[in-house]
Chimera marker file (.cmm) of the C-alpha trace (Angstrom):
<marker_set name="trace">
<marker id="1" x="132.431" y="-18.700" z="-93.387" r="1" g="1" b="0" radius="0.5"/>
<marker id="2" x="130.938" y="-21.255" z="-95.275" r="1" g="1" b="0" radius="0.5"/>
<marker id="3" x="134.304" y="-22.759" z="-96.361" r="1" g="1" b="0" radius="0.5"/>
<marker id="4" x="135.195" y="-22.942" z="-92.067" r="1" g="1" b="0" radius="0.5"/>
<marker id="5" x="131.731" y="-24.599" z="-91.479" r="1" g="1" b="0" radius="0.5"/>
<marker id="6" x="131.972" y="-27.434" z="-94.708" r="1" g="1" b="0" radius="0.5"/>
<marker id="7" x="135.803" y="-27.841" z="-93.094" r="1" g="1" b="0" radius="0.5"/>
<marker id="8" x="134.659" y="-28.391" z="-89.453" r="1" g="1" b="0" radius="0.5"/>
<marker id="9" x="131.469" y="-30.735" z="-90.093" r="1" g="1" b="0" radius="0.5"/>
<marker id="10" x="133.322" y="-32.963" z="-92.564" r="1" g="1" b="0" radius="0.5"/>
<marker id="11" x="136.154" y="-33.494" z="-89.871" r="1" g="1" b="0" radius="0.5"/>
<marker id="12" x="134.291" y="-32.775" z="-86.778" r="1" g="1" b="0" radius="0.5"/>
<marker id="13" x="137.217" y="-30.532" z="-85.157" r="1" g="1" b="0" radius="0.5"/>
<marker id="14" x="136.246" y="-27.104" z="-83.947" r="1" g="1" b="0" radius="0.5"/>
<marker id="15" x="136.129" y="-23.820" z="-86.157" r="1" g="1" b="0" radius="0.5"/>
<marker id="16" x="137.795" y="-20.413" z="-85.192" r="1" g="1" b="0" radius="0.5"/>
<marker id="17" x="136.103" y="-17.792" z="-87.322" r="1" g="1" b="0" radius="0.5"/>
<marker id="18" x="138.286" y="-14.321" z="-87.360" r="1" g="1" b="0" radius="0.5"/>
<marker id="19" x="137.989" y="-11.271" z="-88.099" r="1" g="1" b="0" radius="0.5"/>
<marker id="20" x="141.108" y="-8.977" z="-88.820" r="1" g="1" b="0" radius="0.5"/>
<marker id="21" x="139.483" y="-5.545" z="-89.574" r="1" g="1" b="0" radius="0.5"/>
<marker id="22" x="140.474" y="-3.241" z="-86.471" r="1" g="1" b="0" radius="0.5"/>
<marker id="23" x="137.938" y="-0.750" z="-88.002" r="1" g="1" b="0" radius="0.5"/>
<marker id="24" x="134.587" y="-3.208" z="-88.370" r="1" g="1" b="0" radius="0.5"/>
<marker id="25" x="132.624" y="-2.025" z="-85.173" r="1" g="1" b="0" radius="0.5"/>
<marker id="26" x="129.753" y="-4.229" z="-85.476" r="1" g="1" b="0" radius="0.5"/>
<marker id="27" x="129.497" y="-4.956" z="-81.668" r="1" g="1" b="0" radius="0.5"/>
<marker id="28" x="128.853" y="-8.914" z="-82.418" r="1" g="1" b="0" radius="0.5"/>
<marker id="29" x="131.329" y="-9.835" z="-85.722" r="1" g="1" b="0" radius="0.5"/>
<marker id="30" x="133.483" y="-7.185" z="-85.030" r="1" g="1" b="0" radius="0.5"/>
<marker id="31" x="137.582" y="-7.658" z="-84.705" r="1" g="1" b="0" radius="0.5"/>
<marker id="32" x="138.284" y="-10.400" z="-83.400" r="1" g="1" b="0" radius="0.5"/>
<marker id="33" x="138.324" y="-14.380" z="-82.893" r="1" g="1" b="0" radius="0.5"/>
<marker id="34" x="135.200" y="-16.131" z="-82.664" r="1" g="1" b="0" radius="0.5"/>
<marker id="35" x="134.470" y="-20.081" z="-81.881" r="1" g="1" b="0" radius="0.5"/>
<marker id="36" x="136.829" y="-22.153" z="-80.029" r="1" g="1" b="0" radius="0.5"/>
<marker id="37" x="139.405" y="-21.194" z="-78.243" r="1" g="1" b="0" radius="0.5"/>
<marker id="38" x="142.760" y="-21.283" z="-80.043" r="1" g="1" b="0" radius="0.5"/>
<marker id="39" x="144.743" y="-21.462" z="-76.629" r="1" g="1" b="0" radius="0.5"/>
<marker id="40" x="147.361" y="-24.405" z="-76.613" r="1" g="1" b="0" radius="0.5"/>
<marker id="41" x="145.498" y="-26.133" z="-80.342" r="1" g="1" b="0" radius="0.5"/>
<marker id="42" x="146.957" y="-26.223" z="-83.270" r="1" g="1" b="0" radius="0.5"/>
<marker id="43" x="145.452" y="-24.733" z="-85.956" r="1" g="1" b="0" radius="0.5"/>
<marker id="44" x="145.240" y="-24.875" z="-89.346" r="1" g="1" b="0" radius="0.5"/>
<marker id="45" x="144.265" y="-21.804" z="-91.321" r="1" g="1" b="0" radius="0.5"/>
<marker id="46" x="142.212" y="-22.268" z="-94.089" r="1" g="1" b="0" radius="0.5"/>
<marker id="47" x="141.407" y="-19.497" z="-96.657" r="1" g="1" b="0" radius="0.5"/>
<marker id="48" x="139.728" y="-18.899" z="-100.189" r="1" g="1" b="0" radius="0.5"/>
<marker id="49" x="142.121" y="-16.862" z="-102.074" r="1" g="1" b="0" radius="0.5"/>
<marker id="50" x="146.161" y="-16.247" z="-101.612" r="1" g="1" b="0" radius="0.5"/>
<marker id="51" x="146.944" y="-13.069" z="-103.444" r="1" g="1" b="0" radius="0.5"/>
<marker id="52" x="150.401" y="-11.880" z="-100.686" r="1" g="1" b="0" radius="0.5"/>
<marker id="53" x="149.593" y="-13.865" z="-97.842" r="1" g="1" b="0" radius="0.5"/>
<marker id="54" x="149.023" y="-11.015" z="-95.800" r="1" g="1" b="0" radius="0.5"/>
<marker id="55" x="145.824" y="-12.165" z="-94.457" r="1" g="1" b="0" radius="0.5"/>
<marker id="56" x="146.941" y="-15.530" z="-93.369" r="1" g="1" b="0" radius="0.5"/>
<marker id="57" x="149.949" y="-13.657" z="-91.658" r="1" g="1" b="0" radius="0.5"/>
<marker id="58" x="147.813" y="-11.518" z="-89.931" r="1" g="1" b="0" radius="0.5"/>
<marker id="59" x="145.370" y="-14.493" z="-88.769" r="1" g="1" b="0" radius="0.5"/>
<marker id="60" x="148.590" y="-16.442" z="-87.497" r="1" g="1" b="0" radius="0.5"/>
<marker id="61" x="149.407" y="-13.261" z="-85.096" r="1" g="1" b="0" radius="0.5"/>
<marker id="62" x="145.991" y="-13.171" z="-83.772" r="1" g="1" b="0" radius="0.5"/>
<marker id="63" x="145.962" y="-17.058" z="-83.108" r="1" g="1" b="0" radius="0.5"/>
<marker id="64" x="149.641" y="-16.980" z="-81.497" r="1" g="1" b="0" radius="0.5"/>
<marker id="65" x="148.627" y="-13.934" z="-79.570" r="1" g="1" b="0" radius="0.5"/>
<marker id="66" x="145.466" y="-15.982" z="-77.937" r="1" g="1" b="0" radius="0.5"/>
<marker id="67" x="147.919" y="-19.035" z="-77.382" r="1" g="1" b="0" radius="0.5"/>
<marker id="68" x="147.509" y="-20.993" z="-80.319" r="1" g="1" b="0" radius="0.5"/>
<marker id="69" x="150.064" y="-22.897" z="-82.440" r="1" g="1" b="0" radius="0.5"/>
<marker id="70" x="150.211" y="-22.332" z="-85.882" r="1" g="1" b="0" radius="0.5"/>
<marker id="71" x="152.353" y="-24.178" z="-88.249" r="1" g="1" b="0" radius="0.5"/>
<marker id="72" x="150.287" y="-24.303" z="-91.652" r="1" g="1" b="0" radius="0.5"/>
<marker id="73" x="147.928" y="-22.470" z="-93.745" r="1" g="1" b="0" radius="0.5"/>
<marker id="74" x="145.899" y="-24.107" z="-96.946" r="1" g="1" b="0" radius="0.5"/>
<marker id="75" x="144.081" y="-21.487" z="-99.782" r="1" g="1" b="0" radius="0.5"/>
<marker id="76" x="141.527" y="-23.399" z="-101.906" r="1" g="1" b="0" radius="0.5"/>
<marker id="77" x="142.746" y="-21.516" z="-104.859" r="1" g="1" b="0" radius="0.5"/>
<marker id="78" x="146.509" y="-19.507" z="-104.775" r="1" g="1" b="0" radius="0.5"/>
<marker id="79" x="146.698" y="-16.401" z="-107.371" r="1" g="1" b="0" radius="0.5"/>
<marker id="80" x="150.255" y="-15.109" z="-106.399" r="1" g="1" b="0" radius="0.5"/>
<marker id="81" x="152.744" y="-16.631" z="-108.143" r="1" g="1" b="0" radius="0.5"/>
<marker id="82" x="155.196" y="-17.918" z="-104.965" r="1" g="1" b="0" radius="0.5"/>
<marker id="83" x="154.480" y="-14.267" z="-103.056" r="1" g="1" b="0" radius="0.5"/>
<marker id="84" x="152.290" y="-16.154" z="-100.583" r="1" g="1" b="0" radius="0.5"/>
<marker id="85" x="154.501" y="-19.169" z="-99.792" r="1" g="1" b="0" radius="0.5"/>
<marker id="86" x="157.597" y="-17.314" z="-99.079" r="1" g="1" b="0" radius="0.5"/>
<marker id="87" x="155.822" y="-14.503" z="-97.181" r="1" g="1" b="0" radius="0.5"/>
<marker id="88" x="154.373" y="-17.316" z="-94.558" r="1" g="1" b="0" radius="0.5"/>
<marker id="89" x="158.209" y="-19.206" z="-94.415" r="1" g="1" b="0" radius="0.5"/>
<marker id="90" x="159.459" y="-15.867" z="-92.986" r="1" g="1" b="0" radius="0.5"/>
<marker id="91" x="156.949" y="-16.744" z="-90.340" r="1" g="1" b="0" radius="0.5"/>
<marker id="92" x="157.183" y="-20.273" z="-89.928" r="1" g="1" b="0" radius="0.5"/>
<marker id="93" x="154.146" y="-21.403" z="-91.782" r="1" g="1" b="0" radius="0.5"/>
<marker id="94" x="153.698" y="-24.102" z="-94.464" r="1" g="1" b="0" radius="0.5"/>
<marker id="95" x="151.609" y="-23.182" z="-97.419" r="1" g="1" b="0" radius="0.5"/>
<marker id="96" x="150.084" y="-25.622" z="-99.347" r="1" g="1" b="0" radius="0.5"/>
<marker id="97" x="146.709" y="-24.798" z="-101.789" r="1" g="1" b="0" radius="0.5"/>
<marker id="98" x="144.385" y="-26.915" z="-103.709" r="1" g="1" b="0" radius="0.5"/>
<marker id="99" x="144.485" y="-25.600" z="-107.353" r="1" g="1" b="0" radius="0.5"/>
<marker id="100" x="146.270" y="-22.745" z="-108.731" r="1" g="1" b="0" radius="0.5"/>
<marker id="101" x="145.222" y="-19.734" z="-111.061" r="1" g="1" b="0" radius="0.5"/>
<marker id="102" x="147.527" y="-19.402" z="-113.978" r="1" g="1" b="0" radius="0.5"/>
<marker id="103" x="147.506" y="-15.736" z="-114.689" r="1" g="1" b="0" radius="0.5"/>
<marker id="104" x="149.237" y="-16.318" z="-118.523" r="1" g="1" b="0" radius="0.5"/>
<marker id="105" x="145.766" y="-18.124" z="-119.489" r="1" g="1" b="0" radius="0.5"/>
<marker id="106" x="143.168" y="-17.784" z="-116.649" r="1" g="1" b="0" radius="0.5"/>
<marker id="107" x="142.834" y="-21.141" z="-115.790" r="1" g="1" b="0" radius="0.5"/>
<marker id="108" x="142.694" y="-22.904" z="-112.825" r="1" g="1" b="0" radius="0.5"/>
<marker id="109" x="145.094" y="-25.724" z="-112.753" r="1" g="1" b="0" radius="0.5"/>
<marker id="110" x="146.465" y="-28.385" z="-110.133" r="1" g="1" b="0" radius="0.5"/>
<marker id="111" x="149.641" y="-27.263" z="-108.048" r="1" g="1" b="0" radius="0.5"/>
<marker id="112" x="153.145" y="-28.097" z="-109.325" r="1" g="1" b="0" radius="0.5"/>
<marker id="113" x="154.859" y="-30.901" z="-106.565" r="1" g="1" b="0" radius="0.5"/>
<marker id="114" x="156.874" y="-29.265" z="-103.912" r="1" g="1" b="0" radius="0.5"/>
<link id1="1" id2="2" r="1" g="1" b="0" radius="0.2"/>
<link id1="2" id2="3" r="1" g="1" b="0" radius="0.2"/>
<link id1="3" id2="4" r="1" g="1" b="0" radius="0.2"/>
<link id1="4" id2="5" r="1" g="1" b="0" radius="0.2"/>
<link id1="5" id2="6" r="1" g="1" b="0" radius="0.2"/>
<link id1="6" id2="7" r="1" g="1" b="0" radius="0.2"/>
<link id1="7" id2="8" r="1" g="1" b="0" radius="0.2"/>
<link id1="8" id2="9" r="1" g="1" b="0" radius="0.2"/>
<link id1="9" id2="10" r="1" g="1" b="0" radius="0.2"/>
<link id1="10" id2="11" r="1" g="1" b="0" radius="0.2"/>
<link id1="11" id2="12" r="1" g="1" b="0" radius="0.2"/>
<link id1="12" id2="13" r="1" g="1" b="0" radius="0.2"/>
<link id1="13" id2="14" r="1" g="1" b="0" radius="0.2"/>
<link id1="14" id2="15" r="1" g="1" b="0" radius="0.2"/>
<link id1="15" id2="16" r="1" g="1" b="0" radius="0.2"/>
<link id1="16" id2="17" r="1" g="1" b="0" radius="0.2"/>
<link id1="17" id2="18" r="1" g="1" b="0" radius="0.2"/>
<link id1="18" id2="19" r="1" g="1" b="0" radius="0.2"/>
<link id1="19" id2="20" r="1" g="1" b="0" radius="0.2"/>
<link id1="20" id2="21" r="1" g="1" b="0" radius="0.2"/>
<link id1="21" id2="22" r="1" g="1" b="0" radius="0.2"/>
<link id1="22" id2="23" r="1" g="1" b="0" radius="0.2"/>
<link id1="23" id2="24" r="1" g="1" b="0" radius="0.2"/>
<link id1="24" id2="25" r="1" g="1" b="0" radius="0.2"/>
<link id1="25" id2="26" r="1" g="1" b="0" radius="0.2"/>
<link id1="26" id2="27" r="1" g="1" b="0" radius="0.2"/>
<link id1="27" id2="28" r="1" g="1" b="0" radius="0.2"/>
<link id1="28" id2="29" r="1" g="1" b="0" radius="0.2"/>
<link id1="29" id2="30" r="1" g="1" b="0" radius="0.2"/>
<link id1="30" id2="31" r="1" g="1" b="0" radius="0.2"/>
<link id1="31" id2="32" r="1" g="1" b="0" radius="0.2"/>
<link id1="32" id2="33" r="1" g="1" b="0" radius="0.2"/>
<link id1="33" id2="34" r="1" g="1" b="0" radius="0.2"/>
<link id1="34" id2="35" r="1" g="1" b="0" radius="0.2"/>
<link id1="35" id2="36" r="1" g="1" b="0" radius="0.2"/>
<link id1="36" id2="37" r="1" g="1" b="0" radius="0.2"/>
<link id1="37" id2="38" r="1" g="1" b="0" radius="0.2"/>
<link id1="38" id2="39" r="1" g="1" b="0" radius="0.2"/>
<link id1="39" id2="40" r="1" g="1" b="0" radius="0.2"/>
<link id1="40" id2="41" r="1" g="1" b="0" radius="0.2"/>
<link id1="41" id2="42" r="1" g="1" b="0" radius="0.2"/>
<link id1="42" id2="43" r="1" g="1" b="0" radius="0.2"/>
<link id1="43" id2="44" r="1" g="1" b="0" radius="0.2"/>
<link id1="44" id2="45" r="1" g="1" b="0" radius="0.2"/>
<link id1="45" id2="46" r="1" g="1" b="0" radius="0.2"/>
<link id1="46" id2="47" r="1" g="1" b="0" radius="0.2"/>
<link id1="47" id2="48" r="1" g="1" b="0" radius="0.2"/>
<link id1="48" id2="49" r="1" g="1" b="0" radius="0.2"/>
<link id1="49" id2="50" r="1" g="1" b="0" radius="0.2"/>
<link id1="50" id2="51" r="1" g="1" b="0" radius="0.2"/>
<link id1="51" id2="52" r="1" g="1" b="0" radius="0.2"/>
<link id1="52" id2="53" r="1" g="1" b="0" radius="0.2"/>
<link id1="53" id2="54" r="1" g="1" b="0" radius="0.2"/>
<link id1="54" id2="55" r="1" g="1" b="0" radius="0.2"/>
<link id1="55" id2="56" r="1" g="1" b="0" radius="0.2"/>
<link id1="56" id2="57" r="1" g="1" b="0" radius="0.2"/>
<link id1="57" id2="58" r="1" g="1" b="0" radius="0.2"/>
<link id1="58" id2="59" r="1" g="1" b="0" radius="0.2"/>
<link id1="59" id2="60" r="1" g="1" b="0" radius="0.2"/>
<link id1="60" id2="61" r="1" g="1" b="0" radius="0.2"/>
<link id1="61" id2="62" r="1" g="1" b="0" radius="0.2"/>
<link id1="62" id2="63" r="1" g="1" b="0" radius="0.2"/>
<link id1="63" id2="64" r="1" g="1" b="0" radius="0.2"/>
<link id1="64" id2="65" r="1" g="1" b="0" radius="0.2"/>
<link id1="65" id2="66" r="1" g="1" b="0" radius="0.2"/>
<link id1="66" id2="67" r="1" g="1" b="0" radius="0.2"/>
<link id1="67" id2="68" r="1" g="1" b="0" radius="0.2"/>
<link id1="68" id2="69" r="1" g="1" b="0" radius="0.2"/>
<link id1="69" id2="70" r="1" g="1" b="0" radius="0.2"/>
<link id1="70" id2="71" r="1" g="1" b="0" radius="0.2"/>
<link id1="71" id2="72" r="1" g="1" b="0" radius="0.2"/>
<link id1="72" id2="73" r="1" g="1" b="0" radius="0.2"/>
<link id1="73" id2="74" r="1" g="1" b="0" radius="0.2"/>
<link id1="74" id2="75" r="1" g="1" b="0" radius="0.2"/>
<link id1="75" id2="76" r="1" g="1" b="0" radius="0.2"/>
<link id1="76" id2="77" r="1" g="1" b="0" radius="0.2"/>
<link id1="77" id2="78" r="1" g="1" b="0" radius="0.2"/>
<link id1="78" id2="79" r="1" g="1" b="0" radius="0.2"/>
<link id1="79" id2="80" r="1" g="1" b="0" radius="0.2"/>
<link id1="80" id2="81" r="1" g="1" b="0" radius="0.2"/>
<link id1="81" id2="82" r="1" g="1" b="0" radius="0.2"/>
<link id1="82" id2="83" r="1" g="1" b="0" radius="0.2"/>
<link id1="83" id2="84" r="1" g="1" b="0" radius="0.2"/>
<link id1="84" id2="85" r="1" g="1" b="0" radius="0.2"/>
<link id1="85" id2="86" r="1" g="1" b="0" radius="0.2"/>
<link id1="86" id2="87" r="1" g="1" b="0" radius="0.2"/>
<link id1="87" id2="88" r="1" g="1" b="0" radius="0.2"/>
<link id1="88" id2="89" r="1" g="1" b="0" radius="0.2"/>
<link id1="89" id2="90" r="1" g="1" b="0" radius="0.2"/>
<link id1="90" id2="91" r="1" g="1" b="0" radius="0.2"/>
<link id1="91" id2="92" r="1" g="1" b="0" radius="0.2"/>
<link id1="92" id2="93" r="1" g="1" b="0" radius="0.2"/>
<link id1="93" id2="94" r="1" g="1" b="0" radius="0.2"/>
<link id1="94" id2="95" r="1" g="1" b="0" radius="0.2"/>
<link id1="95" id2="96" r="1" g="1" b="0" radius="0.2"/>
<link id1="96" id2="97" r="1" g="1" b="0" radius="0.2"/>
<link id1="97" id2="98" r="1" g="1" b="0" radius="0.2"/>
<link id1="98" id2="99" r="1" g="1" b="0" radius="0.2"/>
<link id1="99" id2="100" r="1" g="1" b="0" radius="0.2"/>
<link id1="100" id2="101" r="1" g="1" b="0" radius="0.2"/>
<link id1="101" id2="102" r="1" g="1" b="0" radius="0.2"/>
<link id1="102" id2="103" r="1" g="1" b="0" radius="0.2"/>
<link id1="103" id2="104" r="1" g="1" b="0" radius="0.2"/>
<link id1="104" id2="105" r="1" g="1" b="0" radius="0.2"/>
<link id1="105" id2="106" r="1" g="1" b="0" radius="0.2"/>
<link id1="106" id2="107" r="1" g="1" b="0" radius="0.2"/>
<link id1="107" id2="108" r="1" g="1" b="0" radius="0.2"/>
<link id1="108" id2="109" r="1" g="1" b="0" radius="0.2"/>
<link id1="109" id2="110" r="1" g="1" b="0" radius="0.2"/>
<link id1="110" id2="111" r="1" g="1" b="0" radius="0.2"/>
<link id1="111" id2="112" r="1" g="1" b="0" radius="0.2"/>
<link id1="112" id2="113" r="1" g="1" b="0" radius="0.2"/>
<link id1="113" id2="114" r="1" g="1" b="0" radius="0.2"/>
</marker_set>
């Protein structure tokens, strides 16, 4: 959350904090969207970690499903090797991410130019 909270204060846009676990029945962070509403914005998803891109998928269905428009997602730090890039083209997303983790020598290191 704190990564959504730095992103909104420093640009002053509103924050949609989600939560994709169908089984989490805590009654006030359970499933679901929370913040502003996503209906007719466009959003930009912002996440830690890209291992698949499954998350951010799953994120960009709830956000389209409550009328939202989303066209691209940022990770701070992307750990899969291309997996998550081409799994959010199949679903019209542009990936972008700030540095990458380079599994051959576990080091974090800038992204290679698209």
């Amino acid at each position: 959350r704190g990564l959504a909270v730095a992103g909104a204060i420093k640009t002053g846009k509103p924050m949609i904090l989600a939560n994709d676990n169908k089984r989490d029945s805590d009654l006030e962070n359970g499933y679901g969207l929370y913040g502003a509403d996503p209906d007719g914005n466009t959003i930009l998803e912002v996440d830690d970690i890209g291992s698949t891109g499954s998350s951010l998928i799953v994120l960009a269905n709830m956000l389209r499903e409550a009328g939202g428009v989303v066209e691209q997602a940022i990770n701070v730090c992307d750990r899969s090797g291309g997996r998550t890039r081409a799994a959010l083209a199949v679903v019209g997303i542009k990936y972008s991410y700030l540095l990458e983790f380079d599994e051959r020598n576990g080091m974090l290191v800038p992204p290679e130019p698209v």
